[in-house]
N, C-alpha and C positions, 0 to 999 in steps of 0.2 A: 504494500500500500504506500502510495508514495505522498511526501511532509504535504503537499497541496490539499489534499482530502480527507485529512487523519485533523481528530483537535489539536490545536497547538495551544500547550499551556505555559505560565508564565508560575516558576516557584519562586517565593521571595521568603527567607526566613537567616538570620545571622549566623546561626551554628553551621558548618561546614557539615557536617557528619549528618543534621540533618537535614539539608538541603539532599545529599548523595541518597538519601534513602529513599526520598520523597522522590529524585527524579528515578532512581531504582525500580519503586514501586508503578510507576507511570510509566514508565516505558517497557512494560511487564507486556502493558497493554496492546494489543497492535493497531488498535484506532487511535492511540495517542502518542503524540509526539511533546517534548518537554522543549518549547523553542527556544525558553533565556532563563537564566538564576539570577537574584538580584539577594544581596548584603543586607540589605534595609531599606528601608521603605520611600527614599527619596530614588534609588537606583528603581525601583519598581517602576515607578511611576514612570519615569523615562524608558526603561524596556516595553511599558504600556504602549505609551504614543508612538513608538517607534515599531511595535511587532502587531499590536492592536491582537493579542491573545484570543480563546474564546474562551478561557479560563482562566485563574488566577488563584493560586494559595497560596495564603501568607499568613507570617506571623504577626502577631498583636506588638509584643515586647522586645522593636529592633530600634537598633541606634540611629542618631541622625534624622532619621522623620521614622514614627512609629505608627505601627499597621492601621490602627484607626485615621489617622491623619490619612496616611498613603489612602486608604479607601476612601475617605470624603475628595480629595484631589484626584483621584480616577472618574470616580462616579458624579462626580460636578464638570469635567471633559466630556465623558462617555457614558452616560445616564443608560445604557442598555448592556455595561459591563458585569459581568458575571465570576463574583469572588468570593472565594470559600473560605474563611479566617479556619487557619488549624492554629492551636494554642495549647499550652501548658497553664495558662492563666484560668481559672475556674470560676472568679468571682463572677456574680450575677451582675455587676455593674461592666467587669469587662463584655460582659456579655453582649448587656444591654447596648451597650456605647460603640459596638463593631455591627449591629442587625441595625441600630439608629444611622450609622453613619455612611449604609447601604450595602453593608454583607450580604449574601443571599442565604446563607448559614456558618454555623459556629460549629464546630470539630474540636475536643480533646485530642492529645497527641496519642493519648493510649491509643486513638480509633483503628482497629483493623484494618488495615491492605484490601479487604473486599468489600467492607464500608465505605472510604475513599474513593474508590473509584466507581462503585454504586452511587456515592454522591455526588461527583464530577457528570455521570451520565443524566440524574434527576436534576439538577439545576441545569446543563443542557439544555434542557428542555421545559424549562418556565417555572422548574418548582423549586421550594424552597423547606426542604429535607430538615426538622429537626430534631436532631435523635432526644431522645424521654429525659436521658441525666440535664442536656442541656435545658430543656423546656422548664425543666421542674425547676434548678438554679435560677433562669428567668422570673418563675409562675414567683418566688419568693420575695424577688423585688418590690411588686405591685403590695407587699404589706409594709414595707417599709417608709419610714420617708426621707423624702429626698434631703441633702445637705446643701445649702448655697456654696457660692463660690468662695465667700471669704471663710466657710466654716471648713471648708475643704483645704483652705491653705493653713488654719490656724493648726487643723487638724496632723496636718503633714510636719510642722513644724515641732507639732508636739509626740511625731514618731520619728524624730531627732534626736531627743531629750531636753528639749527647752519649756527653760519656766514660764510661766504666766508673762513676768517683766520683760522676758529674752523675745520671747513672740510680740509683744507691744514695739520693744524697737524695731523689730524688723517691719513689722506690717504698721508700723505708725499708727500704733492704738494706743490709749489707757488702758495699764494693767485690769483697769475693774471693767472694764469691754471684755478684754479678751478674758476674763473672768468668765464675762457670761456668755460667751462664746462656747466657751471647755462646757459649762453648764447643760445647754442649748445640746451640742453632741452628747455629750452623755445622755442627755435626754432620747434624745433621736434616736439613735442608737441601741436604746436597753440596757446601756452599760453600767459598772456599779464605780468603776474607776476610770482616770486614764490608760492605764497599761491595756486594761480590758477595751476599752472603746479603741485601740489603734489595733489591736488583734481582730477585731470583727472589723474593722477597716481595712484590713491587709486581708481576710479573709474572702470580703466581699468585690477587692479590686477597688475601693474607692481610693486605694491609694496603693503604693507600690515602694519596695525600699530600694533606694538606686546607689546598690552597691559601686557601682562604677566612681564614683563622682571623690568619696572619702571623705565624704564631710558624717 
């Protein structure tokens, strides 16, 4: 079957090893062909405009421009683009924030080799495949409620280990703001403390520890 008539997919994910696997596994296939790999998500983008894919998987969690960004800038070019986030990431917010920002579905990396490319074939073809663990991580969002934006950055600040005072200079508050800030998440949240409220924050994806950085 020769590359003109076979799908041509586009893998984007940071780790080497699984980039190799993913294209392993797709090119298992003999309708599919793996046309470009991309590093992160700003490489993505540009293998997009340039191979124009009928597929796409990628990672949520790459450097440089990360998966969600990459998908809002695909699919704000190419509004009929077809992307399948595979992730290690579980939180119901990553979830949320990669099917919001025009994923067609969301994938665990645990997912099978015949999952995969079962899923590559139903999105194909207009659907949008979401396996039960994903749905149900979703379906748990909608009781939650949502965090604003500043309670999101006091929140990240204080999965740093910064005090009340240390968060006020940075974000240009009064200590007794970001007082009620902490308060406010804690509330949100169900949580009993801070340490607790940054674990269901780290567990749900509303925030992420970026080891890289060393701060």
């Amino acid at each position: 079957m020769s590359d003109d008539v076979r799908i041509r997919v586009l893998v984007a994910d940071d780790h080497e090893i699984v980039r190799e696997g993913l294209v392993a596994i797709i090119s298992r296939q003999k309708e599919f062909v793996v046309v470009a790999e991309a590093a992160n998500g700003q490489i993505a983008v540009e293998e997009f405009r340039r191979l124009r894919p009928d597929i796409v998987i990628l990672d949520i969690n790459m450097p440089v421009m990360d998966g969600v960004r990459a998908t809002q800038t695909i699919r704000s070019e190419f509004p009929d683009a077809k992307i399948i986030v595979l992730s290690a990431l579980a939180g119901d917010e990553d979830i949320f924030q990669a099917l919001q920002a025009g994923a067609r579905t969301y994938l665990f990396k645990d997912t099978l080799a015949k999952t995969l490319t079962e899923t590559i074939r139903a999105v194909l073809v207009g659907a949008r495949p979401l396996p039960p663990e994903v749905a149900e991580r979703l379906a748990q969002r909608s009781f939650m409620s949502d965090l604003t934006p500043r309670e999101l950055d006091v929140l990240r600040l204080m999965s740093r280990g910064r005090g009340n005072r240390e968060i006020g200079e940075e974000l240009n508050l009064t200590e007794g703001t970001v007082k009620g800030y902490v308060s406010t998440i804690l509330d949100k949240l169900n949580a009993a403390d801070r340490t607790q409220a940054v674990l269901l924050a780290l567990q749900r994806g509303l925030i992420h520890l970026d080891l890289k950085s060393g701060d």
